[in-house]
C-alpha positions in Angstrom: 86.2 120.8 99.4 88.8 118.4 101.5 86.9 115.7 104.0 87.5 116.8 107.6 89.8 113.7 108.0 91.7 111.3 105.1 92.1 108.9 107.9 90.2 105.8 107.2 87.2 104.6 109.4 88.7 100.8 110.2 85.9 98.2 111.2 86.1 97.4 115.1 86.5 93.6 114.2 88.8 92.0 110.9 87.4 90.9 108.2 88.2 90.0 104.9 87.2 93.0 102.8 89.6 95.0 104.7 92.0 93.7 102.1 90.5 96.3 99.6 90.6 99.3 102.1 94.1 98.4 102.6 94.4 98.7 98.7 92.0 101.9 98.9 94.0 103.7 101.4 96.9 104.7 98.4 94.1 106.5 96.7 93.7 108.7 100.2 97.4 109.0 100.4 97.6 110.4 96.1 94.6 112.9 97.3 96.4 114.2 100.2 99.2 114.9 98.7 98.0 116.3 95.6 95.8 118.6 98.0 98.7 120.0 100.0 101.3 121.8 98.6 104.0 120.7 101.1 103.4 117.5 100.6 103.2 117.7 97.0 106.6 119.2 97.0 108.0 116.6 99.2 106.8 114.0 97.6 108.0 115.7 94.0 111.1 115.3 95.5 111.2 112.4 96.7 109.9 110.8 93.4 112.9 112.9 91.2 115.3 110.6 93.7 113.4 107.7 93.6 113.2 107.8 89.3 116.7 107.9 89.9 117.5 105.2 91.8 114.8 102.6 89.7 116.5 103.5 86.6 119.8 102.7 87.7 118.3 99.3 89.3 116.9 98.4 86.1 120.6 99.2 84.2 122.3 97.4 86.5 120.0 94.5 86.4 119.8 94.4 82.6 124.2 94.1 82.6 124.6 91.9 85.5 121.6 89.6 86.2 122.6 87.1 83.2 125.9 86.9 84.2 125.0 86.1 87.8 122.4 83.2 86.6 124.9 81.9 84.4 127.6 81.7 87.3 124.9 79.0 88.6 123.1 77.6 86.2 125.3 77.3 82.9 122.6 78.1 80.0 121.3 75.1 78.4 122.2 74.1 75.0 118.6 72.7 74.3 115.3 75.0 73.0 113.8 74.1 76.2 116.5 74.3 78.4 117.2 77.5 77.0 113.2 78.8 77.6 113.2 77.7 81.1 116.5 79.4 81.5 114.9 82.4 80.2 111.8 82.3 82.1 114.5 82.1 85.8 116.3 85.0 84.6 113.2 86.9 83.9 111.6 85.7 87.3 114.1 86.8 89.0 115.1 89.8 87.9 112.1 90.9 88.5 111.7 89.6 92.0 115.2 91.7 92.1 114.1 94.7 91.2 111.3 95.0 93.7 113.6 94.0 96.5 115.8 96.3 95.2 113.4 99.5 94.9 112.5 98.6 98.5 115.6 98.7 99.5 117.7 101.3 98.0 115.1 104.7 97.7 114.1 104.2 101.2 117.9 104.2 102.5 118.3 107.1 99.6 115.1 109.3 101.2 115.4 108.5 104.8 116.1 112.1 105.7 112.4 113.0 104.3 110.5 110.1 105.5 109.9 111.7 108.8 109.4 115.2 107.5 106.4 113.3 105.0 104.9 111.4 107.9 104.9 114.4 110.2 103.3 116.9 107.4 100.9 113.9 106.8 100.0 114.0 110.3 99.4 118.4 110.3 97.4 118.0 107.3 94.9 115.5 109.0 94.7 117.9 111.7 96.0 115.0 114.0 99.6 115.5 115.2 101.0 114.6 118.5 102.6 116.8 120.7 106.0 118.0 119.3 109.3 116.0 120.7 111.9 117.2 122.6 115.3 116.9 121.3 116.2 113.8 123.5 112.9 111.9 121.7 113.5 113.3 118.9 117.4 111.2 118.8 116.0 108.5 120.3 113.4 108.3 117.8 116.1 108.9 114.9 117.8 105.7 116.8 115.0 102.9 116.9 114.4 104.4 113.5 117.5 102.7 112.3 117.8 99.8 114.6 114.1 98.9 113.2 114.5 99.7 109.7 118.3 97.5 109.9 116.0 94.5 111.7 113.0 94.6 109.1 115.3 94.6 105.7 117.4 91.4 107.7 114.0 89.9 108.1 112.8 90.7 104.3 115.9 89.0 103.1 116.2 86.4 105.6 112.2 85.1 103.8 113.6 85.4 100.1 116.5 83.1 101.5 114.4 80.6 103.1 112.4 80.7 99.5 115.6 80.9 97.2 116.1 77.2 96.9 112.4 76.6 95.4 114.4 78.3 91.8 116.1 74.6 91.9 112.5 72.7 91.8 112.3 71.8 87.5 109.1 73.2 86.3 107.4 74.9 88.8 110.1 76.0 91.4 110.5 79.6 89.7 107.1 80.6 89.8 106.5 79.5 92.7 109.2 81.5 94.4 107.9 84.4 92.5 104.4 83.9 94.0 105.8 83.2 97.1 108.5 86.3 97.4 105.6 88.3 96.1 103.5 88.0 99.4 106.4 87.9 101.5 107.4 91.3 99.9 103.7 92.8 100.5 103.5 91.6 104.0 106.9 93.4 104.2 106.3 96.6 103.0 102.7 97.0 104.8 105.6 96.1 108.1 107.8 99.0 106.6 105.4 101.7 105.9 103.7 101.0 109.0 106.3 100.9 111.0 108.0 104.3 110.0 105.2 106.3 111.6 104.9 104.0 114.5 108.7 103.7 115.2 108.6 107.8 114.8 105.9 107.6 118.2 108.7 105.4 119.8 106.3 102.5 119.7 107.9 98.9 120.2 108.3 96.8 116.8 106.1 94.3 118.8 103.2 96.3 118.3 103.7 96.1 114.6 103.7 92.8 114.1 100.9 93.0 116.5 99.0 94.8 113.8 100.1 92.7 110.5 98.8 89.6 113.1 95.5 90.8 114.0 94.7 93.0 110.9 96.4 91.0 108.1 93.6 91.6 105.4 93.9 95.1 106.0 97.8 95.3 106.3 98.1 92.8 102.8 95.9 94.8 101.1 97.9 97.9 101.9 101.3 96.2 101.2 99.7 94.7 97.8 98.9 98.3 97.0 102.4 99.7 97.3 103.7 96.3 95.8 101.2 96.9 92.3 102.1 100.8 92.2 105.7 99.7 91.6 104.7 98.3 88.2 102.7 101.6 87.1 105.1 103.6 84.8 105.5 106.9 86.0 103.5 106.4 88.8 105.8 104.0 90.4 108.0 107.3 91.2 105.8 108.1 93.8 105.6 105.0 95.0 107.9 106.0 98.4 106.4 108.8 99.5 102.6 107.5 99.0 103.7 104.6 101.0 104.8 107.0 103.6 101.9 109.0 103.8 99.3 105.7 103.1 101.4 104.2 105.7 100.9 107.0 108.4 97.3 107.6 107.6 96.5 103.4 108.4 98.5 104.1 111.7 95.7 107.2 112.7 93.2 105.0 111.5 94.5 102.3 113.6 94.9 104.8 116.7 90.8 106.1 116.0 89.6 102.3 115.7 91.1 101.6 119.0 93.6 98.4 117.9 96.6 101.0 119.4 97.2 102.6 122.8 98.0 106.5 123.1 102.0 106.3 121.7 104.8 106.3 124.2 106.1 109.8 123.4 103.2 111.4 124.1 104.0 114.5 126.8 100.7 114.8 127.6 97.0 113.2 128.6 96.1 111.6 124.8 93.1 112.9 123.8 91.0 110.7 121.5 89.9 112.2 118.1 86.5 113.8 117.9 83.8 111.3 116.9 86.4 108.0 118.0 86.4 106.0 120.4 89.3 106.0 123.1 92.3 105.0 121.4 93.6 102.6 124.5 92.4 99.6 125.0 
């Protein structure tokens, strides 16, 4: 039998361990949607695009990411020139490749991001009152304003990082490392965000959330981040971010860390067994 809710029961205070109920809300987000047959199908879609779109990433990568290091860094003519040549290009394709399956499937699936969050919502018996159609463009607005600002910001950190590549010894995986967290810290901001733009809040409150619950919103984003690597399963990646993404937002709204959401139409009634969801 389904639990009454899949919306995590978030500590009242941070703490540390929240990092692994960040990572342990993806395994919530895989049971939903393998226990509801719209989201299953949305999500089947969703992952047929995605496959899609990391294949082609990868193709591209594999023809063109030599020739970009090269237009650089001229490969070495000594053995260990030629390994720590190696070890760049491999570094950062990689590093490539996860900016690039964060960037392009999103803009790909946008038109069933909101439809996933929203049936996300149904299924944990949960949703907010419908929209009319004037908050229902303006929500399709911020959407894109915010989603625009957050990829500027995600590439505006790998820049600020780029030049470690030119430290000798050290500098590439330490940009790897580096990118890495940036990258989770980013997509626990994206996935987040979608359901929380949806409810019209401000991007403020966001990065109100990765500031005062950064365990739990690094754990989540460390999540998505590791699913990318999973063969097969990194198909699904999108959509289980999007539904792992809206059910931390409920859980957020239950513990009480976010007021009632500005598109509410009427009184917001705090869930059953919660405590008021304004502060």
């Amino acid at each position: 039998m389904r639990p009454a809710s899949p919306v995590p029961t978030l500590s009242p205070r941070p703490r540390l361990s929240d990092f692994f109920q960040g990572v342990g809300v993806l395994g919530r987000a895989f049971r939903l949607i393998f226990g509801s047959r719209r989201l299953f199908l949305l999500s089947s879609l969703c992952a047929a695009l995605t496959a899609v779109a990391l294949v082609a990433l990868a193709v591209l990568l594999y023809r063109y990411a030599p020739g970009l290091l090269e237009s650089v860094w001229a490969r070495p003519e000594s053995w260990y020139g030629r390994a720590a040549w190696s070890v760049a290009l491999i570094l950062g394709a990689l590093v490539a490749w996860v900016v690039g399956a964060n960037v392009v499937p999103p803009l790909l699936l946008t038109p069933l991001q909101d439809p996933l969050s929203e049936a996300t919502e149904a299924e944990c018996a949960q949703a907010d009152a419908v929209l009319c159609p004037a908050s229902f463009l303006r929500s399709m607005t911020t959407g894109l304003l915010h989603t625009l600002a957050r990829m500027a910001l995600l590439f505006l950190g790998l820049a600020v990082l780029l030049p470690l590549n030119l430290v000798p010894g050290v500098g590439s995986l330490a940009f790897t490392v580096l990118a890495s967290v940036w990258t989770m810290l980013w997509m626990a901001a994206e996935h987040l965000a979608a359901p929380m733009t949806r409810h019209l809040y401000p991007f403020a409150q966001v990065r109100r959330m990765l500031r005062e619950r950064r365990a739990l919103c690094l754990g989540f984003g460390a999540g998505v981040y590791l699913l990318l690597w999973v063969p097969i399963l990194n198909t699904f990646f999108l959509p289980v971010a999007v539904v792992g993404g809206t059910l931390l937002y409920r859980g957020l709204r239950e513990a009480g860390d976010l007021p009632p959401p500005p598109d509410a139409l009427g009184p917001a009634n705090p869930p059953s067994g919660g405590r008021p969801e304004a502060k």
